[in-house]
C-alpha positions as CSV (number, residue, x, y, z in Angstrom):
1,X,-0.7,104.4,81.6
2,X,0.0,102.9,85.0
3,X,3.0,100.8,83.3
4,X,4.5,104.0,81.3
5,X,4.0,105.8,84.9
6,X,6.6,103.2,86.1
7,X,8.9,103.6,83.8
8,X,9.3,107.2,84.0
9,X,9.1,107.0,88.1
10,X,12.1,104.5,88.5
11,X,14.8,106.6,86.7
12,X,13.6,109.5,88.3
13,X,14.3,107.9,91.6
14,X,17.7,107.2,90.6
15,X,18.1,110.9,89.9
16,X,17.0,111.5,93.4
17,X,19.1,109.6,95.4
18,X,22.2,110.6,93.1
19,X,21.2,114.1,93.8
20,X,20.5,113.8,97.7
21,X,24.1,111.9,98.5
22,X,25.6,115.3,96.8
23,X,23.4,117.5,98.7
24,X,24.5,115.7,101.7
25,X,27.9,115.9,101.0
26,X,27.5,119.4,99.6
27,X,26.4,120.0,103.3
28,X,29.0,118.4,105.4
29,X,31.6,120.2,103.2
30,X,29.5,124.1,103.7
31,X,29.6,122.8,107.6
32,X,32.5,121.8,108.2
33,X,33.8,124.8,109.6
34,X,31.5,123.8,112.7
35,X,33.4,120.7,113.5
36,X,36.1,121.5,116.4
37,X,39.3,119.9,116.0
38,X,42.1,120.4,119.2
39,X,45.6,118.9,119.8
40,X,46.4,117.2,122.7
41,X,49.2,118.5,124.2
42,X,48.7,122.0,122.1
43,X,51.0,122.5,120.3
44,X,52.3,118.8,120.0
45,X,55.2,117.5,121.3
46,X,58.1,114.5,121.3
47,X,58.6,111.6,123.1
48,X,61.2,109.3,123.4
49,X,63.0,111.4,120.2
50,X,59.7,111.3,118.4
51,X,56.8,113.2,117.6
52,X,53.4,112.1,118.5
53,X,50.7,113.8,117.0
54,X,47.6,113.4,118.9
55,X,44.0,115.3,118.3
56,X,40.4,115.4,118.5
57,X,37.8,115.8,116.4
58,X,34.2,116.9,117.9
59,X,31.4,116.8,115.0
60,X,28.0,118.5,116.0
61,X,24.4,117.6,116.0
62,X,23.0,116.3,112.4
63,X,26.1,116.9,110.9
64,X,27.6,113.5,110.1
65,X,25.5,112.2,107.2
66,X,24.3,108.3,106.9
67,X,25.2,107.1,104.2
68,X,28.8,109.3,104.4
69,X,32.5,108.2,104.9
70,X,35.3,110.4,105.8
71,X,38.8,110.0,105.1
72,X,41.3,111.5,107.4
73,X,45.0,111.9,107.0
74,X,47.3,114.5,108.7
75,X,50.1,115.4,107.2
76,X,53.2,117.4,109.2
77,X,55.1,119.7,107.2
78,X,58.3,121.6,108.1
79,X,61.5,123.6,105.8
80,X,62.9,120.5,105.1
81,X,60.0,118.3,103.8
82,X,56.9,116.8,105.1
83,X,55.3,113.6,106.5
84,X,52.2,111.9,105.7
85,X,50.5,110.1,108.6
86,X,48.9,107.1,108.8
87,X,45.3,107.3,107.6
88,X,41.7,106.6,109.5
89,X,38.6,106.2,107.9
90,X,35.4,107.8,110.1
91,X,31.8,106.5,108.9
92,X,27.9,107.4,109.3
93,X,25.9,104.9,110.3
94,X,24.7,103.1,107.5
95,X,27.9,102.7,105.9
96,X,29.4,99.0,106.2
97,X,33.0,98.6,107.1
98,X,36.0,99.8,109.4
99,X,36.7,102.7,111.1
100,X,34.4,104.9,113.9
101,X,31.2,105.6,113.7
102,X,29.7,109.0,113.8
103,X,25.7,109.6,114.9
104,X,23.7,112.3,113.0
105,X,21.2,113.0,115.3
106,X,24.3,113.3,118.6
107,X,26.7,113.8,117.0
108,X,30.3,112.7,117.7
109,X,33.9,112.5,118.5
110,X,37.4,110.5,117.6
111,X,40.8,110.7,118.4
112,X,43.7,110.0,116.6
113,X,46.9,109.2,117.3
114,X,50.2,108.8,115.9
115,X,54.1,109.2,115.8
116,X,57.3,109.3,113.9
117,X,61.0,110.3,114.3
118,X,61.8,113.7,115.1
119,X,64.5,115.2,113.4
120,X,66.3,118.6,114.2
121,X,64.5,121.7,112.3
122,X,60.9,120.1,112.9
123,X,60.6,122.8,116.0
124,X,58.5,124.9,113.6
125,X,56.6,122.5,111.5
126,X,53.2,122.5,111.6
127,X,50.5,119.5,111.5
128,X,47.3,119.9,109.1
129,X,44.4,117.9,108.1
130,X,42.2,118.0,104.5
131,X,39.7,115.5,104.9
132,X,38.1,113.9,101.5
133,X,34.5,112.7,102.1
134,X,32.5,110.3,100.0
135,X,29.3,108.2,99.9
136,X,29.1,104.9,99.4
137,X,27.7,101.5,101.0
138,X,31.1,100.5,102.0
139,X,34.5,102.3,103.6
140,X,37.1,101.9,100.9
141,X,39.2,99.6,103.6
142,X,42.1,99.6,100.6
143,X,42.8,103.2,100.5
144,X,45.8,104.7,101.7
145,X,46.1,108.4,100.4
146,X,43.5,111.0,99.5
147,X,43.9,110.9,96.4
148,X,43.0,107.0,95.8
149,X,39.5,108.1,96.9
150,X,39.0,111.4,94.9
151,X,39.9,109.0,91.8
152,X,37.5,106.5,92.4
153,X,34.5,107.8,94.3
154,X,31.9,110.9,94.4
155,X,33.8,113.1,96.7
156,X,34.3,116.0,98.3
157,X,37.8,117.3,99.6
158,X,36.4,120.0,102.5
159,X,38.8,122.5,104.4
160,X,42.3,122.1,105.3
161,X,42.3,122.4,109.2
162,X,45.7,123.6,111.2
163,X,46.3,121.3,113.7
164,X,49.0,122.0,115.5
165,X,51.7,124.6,115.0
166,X,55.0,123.8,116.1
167,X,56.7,121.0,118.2
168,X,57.3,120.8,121.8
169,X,61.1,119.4,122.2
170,X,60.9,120.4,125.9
171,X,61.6,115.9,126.4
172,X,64.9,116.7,125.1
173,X,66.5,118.1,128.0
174,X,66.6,115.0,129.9
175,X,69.6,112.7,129.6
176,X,67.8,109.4,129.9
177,X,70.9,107.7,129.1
178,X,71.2,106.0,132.5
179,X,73.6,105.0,134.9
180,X,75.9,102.0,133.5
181,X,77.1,99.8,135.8
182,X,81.1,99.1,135.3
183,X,82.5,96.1,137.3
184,X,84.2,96.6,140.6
185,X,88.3,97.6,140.1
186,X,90.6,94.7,141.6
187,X,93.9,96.5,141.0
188,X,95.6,97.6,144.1
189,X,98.0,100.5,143.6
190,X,99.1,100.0,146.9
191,X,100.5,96.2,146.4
192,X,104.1,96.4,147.7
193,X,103.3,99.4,149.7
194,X,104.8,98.3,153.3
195,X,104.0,102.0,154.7
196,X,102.9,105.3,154.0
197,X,102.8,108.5,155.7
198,X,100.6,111.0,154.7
199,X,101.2,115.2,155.8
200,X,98.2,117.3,155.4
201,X,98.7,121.1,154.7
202,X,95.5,124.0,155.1
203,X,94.2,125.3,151.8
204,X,96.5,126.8,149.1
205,X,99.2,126.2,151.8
206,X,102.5,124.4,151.8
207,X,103.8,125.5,155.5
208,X,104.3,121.9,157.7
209,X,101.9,122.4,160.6
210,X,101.7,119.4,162.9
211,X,99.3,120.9,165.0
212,X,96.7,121.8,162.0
213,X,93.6,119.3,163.1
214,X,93.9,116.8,159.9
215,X,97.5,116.2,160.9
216,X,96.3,115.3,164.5
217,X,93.2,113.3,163.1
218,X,95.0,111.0,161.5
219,X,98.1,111.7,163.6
220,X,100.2,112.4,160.8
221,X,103.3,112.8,162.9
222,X,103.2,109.1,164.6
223,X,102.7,108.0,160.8
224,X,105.9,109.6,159.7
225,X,108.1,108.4,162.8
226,X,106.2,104.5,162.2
227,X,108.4,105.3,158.5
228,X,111.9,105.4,160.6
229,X,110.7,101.7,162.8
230,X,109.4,100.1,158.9
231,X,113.1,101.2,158.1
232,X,115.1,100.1,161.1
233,X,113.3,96.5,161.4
234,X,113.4,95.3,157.6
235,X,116.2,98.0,156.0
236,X,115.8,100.4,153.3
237,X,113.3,100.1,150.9
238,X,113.6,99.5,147.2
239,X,112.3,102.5,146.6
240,X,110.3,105.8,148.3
241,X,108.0,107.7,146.2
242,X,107.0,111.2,147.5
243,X,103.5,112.8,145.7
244,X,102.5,116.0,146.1
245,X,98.7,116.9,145.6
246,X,96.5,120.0,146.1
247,X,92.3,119.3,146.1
248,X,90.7,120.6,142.4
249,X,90.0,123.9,143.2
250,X,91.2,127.1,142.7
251,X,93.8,128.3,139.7
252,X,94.9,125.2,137.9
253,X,98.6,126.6,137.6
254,X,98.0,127.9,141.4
255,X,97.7,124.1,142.4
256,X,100.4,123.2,140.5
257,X,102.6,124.7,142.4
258,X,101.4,123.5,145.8
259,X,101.5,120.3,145.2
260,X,105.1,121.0,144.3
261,X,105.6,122.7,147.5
262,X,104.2,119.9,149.5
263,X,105.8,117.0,147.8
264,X,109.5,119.4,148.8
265,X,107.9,119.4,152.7
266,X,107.7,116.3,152.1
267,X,111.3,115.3,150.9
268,X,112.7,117.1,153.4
269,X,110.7,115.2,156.7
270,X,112.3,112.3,154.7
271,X,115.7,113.4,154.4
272,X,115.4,113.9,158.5
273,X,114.3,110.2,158.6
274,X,116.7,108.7,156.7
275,X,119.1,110.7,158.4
276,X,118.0,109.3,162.0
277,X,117.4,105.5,160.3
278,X,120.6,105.3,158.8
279,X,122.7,106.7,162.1
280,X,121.2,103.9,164.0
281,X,121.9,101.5,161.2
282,X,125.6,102.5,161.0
283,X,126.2,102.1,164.9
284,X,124.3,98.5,164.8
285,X,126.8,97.6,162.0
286,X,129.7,98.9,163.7
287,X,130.8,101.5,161.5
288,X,133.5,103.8,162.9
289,X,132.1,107.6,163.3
290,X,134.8,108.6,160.4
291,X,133.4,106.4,158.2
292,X,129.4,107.1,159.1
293,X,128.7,109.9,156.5
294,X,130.3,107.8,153.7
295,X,128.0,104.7,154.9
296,X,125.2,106.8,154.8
297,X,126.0,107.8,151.2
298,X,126.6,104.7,150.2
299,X,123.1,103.2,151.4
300,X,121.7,106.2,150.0
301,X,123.1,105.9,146.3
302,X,121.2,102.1,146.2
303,X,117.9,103.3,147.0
304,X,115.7,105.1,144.2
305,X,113.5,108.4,145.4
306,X,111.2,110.0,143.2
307,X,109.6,113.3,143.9
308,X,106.3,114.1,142.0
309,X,103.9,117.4,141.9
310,X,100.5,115.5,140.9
311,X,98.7,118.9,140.9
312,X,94.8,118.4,141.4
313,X,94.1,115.0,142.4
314,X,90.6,114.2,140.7
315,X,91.4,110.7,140.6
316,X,90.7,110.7,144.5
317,X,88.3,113.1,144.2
318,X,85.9,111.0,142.5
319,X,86.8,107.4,144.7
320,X,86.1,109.4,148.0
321,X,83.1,111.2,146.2
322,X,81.6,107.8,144.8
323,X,82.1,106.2,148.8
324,X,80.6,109.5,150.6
325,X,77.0,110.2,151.6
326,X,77.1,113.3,149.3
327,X,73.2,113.4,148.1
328,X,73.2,113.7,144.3
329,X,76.9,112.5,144.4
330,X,76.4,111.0,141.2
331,X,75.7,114.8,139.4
332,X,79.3,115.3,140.7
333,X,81.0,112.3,139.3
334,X,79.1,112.4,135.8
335,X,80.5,116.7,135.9
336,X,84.1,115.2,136.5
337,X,83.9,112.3,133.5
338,X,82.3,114.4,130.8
339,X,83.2,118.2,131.8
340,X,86.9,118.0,129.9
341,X,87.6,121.8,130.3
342,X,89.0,121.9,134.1
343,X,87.8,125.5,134.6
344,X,84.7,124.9,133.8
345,X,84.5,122.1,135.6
346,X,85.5,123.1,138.8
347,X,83.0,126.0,137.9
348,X,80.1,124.0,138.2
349,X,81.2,122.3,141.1
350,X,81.4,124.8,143.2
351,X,77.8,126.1,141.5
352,X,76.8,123.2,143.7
353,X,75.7,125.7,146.5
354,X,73.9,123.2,149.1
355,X,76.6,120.2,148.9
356,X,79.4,122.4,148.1
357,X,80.0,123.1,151.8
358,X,80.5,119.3,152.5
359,X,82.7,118.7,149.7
360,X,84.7,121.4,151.4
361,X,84.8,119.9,154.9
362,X,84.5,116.3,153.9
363,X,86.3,115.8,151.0
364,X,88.7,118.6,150.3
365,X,90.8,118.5,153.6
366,X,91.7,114.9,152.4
367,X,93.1,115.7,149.1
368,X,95.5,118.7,150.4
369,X,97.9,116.8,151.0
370,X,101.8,115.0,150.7
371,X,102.4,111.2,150.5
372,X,105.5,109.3,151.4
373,X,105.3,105.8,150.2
374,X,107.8,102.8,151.0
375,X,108.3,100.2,148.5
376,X,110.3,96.4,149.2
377,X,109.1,95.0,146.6
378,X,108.1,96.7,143.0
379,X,106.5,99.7,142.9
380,X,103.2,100.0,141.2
381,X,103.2,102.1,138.0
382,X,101.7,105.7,138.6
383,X,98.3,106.8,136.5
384,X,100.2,108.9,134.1
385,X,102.6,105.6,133.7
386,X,99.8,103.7,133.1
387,X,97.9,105.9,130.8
388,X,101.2,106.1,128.7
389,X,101.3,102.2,128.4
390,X,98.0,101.5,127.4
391,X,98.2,104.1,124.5
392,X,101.4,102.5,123.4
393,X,101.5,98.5,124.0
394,X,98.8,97.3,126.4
395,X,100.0,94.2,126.1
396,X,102.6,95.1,129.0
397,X,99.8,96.0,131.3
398,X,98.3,92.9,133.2
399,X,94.4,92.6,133.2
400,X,93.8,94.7,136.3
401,X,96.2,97.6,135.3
402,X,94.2,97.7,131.7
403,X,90.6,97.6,133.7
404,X,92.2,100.1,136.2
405,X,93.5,102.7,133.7
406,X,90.0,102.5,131.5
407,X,88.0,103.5,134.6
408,X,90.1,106.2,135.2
409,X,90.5,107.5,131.8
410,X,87.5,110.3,131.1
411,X,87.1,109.7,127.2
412,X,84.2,107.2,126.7
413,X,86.1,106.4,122.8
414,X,89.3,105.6,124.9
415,X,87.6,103.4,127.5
416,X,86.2,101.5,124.7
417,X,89.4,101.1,123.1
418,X,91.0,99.8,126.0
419,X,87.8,97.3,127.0
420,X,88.2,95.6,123.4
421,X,91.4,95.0,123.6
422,X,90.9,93.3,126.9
423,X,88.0,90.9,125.4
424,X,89.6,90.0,123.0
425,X,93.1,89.1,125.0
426,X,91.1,87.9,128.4
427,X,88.1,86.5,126.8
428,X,87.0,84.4,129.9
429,X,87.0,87.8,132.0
430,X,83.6,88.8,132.6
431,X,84.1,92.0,133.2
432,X,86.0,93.1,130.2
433,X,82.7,92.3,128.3
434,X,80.4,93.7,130.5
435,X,82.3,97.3,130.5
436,X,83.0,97.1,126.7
437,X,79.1,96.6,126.7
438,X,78.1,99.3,129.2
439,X,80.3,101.9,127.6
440,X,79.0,101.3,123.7
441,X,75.5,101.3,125.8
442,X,76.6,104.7,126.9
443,X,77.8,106.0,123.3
444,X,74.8,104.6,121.5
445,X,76.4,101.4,119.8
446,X,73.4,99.0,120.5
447,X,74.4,96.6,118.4
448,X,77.9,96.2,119.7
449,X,76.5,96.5,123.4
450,X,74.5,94.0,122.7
451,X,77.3,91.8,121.1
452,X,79.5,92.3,124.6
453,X,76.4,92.2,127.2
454,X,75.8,88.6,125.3
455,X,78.8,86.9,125.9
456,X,79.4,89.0,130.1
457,X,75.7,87.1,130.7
458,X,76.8,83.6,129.5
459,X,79.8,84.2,131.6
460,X,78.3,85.8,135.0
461,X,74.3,85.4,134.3
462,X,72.9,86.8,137.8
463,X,75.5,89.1,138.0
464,X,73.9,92.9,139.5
465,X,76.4,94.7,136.8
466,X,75.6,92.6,133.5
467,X,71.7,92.7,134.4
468,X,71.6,96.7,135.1
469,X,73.4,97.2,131.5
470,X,70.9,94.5,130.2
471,X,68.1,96.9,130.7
472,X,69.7,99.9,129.5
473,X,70.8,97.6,126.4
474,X,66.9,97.4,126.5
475,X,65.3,100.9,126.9
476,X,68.3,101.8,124.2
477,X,66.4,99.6,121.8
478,X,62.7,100.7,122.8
479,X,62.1,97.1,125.2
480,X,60.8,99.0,128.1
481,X,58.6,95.8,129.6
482,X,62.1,93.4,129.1
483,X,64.0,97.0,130.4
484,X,62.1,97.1,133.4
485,X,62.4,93.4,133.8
486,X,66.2,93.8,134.1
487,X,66.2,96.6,135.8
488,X,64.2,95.0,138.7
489,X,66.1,91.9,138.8
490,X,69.2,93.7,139.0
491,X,68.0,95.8,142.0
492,X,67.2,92.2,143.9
493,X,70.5,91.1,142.8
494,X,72.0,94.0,144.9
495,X,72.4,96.7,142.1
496,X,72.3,100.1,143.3
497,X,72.1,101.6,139.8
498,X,69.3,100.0,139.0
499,X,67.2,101.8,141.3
500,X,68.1,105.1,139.5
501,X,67.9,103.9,136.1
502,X,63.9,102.6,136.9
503,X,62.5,106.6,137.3
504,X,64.4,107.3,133.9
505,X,62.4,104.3,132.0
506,X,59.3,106.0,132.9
507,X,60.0,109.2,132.0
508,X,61.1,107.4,128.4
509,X,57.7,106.0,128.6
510,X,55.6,109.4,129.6
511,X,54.9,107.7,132.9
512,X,55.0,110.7,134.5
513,X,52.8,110.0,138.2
514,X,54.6,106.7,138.4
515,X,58.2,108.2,137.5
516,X,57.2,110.9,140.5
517,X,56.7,108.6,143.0
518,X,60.1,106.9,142.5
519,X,61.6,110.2,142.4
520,X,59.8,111.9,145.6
521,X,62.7,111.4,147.7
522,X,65.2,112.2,145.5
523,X,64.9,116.0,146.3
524,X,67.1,118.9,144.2
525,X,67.2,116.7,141.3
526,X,67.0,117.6,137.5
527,X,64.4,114.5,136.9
528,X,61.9,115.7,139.7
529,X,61.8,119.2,138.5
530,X,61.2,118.1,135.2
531,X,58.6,115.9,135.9
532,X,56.8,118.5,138.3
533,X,57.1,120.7,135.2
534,X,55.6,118.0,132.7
535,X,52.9,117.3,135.3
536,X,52.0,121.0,135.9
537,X,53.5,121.8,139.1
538,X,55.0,124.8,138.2
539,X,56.1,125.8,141.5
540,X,57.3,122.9,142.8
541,X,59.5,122.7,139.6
542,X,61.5,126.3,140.3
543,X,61.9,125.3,143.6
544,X,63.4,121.8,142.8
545,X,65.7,123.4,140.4
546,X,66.9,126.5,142.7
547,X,68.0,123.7,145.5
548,X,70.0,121.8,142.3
549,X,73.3,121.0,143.4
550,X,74.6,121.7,139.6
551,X,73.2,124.8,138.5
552,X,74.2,124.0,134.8
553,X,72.7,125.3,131.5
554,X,70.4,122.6,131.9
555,X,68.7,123.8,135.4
556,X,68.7,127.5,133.6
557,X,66.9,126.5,130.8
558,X,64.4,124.5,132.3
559,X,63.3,127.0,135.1
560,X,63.3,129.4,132.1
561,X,60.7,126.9,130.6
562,X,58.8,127.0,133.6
563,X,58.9,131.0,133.8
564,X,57.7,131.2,130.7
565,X,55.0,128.9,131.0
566,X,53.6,131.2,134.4
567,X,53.6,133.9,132.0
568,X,56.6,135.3,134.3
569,X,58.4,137.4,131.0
570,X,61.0,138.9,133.3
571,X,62.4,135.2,135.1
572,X,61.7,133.6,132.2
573,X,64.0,135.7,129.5
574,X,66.3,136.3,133.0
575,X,67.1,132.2,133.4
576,X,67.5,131.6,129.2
577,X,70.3,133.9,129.5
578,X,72.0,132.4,131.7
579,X,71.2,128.8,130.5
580,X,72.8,130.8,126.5
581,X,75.8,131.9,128.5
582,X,76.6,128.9,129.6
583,X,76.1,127.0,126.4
584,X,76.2,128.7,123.1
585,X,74.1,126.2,121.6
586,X,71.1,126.8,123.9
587,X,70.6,130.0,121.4
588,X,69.9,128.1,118.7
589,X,67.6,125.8,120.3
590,X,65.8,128.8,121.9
591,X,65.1,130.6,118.7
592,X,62.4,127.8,117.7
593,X,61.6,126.9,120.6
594,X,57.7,126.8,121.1
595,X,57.9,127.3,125.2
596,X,59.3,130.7,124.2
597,X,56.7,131.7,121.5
598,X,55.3,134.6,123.4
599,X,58.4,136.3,122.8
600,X,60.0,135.3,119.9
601,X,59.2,138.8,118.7
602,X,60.7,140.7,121.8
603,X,63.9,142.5,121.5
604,X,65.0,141.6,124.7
605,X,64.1,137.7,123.0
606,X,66.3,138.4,120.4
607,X,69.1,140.1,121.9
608,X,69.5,136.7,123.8
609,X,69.5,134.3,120.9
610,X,71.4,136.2,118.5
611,X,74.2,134.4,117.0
612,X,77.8,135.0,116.9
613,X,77.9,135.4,113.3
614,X,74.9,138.0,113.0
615,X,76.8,140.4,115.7
């Protein structure tokens, strides 16, 4: 009896426990909808031009069986297709293996983490979760979808959870490019230059005014007369060049004009000089007063004068804006080298409200003005002449005039053109390869920055420029600890570019307390206000971004982001339009936009971001 009783006991028991791991199961599927799950930012967002997906789970009291293992795997899904995450495996605790381990009697919680590329269109894709529980002495460690471990254990597939909906692209606004470092110019326009004499004229005026006060600062009028003793102690010059230029504001066709008009003022003080210089040069050589006139004329027909109407002279604009004090001087320059449309650009120049004021006493005055240049020897080819010869043959242009005309030129494509050609005709020049290297650093072109930065180091190896471009070479490629490196070497070295390209590795990296302290005393700039707004400071954001020297689509937009995330409807919708006005492409980054969720469905929302083609 007792041995049959055993018999039919141990079967039974098997039963049992078969039946209680489905009941606990069973349980942990019906409870599920207990467990908490919460994205971390909410929804989630990129970084560094991905997407990080970041959540926790919180499991209550005597929910997590023993003996159970849970399989989690988020998967993001948006129009264009979907991503499946990287798995984790969570555990009770008497199951062997990897993965966390969840108390039933406490309780628990995990976090996950993890990241891939973002791609344009993700804005409104949306991260879930279907976790597949199971029960068995060991984790399945060699598992690496769901469905591997509904196919090969006693499972259960509970609830699919939303995680987050929608992507936070807010990081995009920041050009984290950085500041290249391009090697100092050695051409000298100015070689054969014995003399110049510069006239200064008020704004929009062509009128000669010797008593106007930048004539008498730089006593204009004692310049002009030093012209006539040049003349009368080595003889006429080779040749004279007279340029006209007006200062980049105002009517572009306007300035055109004036500049004309000056470089005529200008021509005629000359006329009177050469007039006085050549009278006294007539009665040293002995000429008889009937023949004085035809000596004159004479002289005259052997000397070469050219009269030129440069119009706006951004060329100098930029030098004497690069060599000022100017706070945020380097928001002006990068408006000039990527703002092609000369309307616009002097538009946002002047929306430079707090530094506008000394550009207009410091920097203006200087640019309104007629030069009259002597030359004994050669005369130096003009910018345009330049720019003509490197597009053609710049094989007539001698290493500095090549290095000169790419730094000038505006188009980064054309600057790269012109920096190969000099590596590969003036290989041991260093600083052929460490432009060609900062400027494909600029465009993106890591491997071919690389390829140039490689040979400028073995060339010049401590050298401030090469290092700085090293480190953006690095934080192009994702090498923030050798980035940083570089970047800190090339600061001790004497690089001054350095110093702002540090703040923008840390905002690459979501160091955002670290990247505030470098940037607390750069005041009014786009970096601080955004990472016052990624750090919460709402208020200290908008009032970065009103004192902005540039108040571009970018400063719009942002403060609109920071509007909307007060709750401030009327700001918020107010700033967008002006960010959408000034660039048409803002609409369509607005319309999925998460920071603007609240009001996607608003009319006053969708009168904003309504395309062209739907009017």
């Amino acid at each position: 009896m007792a041995i049959l009783m055993k018999k039919t006991i141990f079967p039974v028991l098997i039963v049992s426990l078969l039946l209680s791991g489905c009941s606990g199961l069973s349980s942990m599927k019906n409870k599920h909808k207990n467990v908490r799950y919460k994205a971390n930012p909410d929804p989630v967002a990129t970084m560094d031009g991905k997407v990080v997906v970041k959540f926790t789970g919180v499991f209550p009291e005597k929910y997590f069986k023993k003996k159970a293992a849970m399989f989690v795997q988020p998967v993001f899904t948006w129009d264009s297709g979907s991503v499946t995450l990287d798995p984790i495996t969570l555990k009770g605790e008497n199951v062997n293996g990897s993965g966390a381990t969840i108390n039933y009697e406490s309780g628990g919680r995990y976090t996950y983490t993890d990241r891939f590329m973002f791609r344009p269109g993700m804005e409104t894709g949306r991260v879930t979760l279907t976790p597949v529980i199971y029960s068995e002495k060991n984790v399945d460690e060699e598992a690496r979808f769901a469905d591997e471990i509904i196919d090969n254990h006693r499972s259960k597939t509970l609830s699919t959870v939303l995680i987050s909906d929608g992507v936070n692209n807010t990081t995009s606004l920041v050009d984290i490019r950085g500041t290249i470092s391009i090697a100092p110019i050695n051409y000298n326009k100015k070689q054969g230059v014995v003399e110049t004499a510069d006239i200064y004229f008020q704004n929009g005026q062509s009128n000669l005014d010797w008593g106007f006060y930048m004539n008498r600062k730089f006593n204009a009028q004692a310049n002009l007369a030093d012209l006539k003793r040049v003349m009368l102690e080595n003889g006429l010059p080779k040749q004279i060049n007279i340029t006209g230029w007006a200062s980049p504001e105002g009517e572009e066709t306007h300035n055109a004009g004036v500049s004309k008009n000056r470089a005529e003022v200008a021509a005629e003080q000359l006329r009177q000089v050469l007039d006085e210089v050549l009278t006294v040069m007539a009665k040293r050589a002995n000429i008889k007063p009937q023949d004085v006139e035809y000596y004159k004329y004479n002289q005259l027909k052997q000397l070469i004068i050219t009269t030129r109407a440069a119009g706006e002279d951004w060329v100098h604009f930029v030098v004497m804006v690069e060599e000022s004090d100017i706070q945020d001087k380097h928001a002006i320059v990068n408006i000039v080298e990527t703002q092609q449309n000369l309307i616009k650009r002097e538009q946002m120049i002047k929306n430079m409200a707090t530094v506008y004021g000394q550009l207009n006493s410091d920097i203006f005055p200087n640019l309104r003005r007629a030069q009259i240049a002597l030359y004994y020897s050669e005369a130096r080819k003009s910018d345009p002449e330049l720019a003509k010869q490197a597009s053609l043959n710049p094989a007539k242009l001698s290493f500095d005039e090549l290095m000169y005309t790419a730094y000038i030129n505006y188009s980064y494509p054309t600057k790269m053109k012109y920096y190969k050609w000099a590596t590969e005709n003036h290989s041991a020049e260093w600083a052929a390869w460490n432009n060609a290297g900062a400027v494909a650093c600029h465009m993106g072109d890591y491997a071919e920055a690389e390829r140039y930065l490689n040979v400028a180091k073995e060339l010049n190896p401590h050298n401030p420029d090469i290092l700085n471009n090293w480190g953006l070479l690095c934080m192009g490629k994702e090498d923030y600890l050798l980035a940083k490196q570089y970047f800190e070497e090339a600061e001790r070295q004497g690089s001054t570019d350095a110093a702002y390209n540090l703040p923008i590795l840390n905002l690459k990296r979501g160091n955002y307390t670290e990247a505030l302290e470098q940037l607390k005393d750069k005041s009014c700039s786009f970096n601080l206000a955004y990472v016052q707004l990624m750090n919460d400071d709402l208020s200290a954001c908008i009032r970065t971004l009103d004192c902005c020297l540039d108040q571009d689509e970018r400063v719009n937009y942002l403060r609109a982001v920071a509007f909307a995330r007060q709750g401030d409807k009327e700001n918020a919708l107010k700033n967008l339009k002006a960010a959408v006005d000034q660039e048409y492409e803002l609409k369509k980054k607005a319309r999925t936009d998460v920071e603007f969720r609240q009001y996607w469905d608003t009319e006053e929302f969708q009168l904003i971001v309504k395309l062209w083609k739907e009017e």
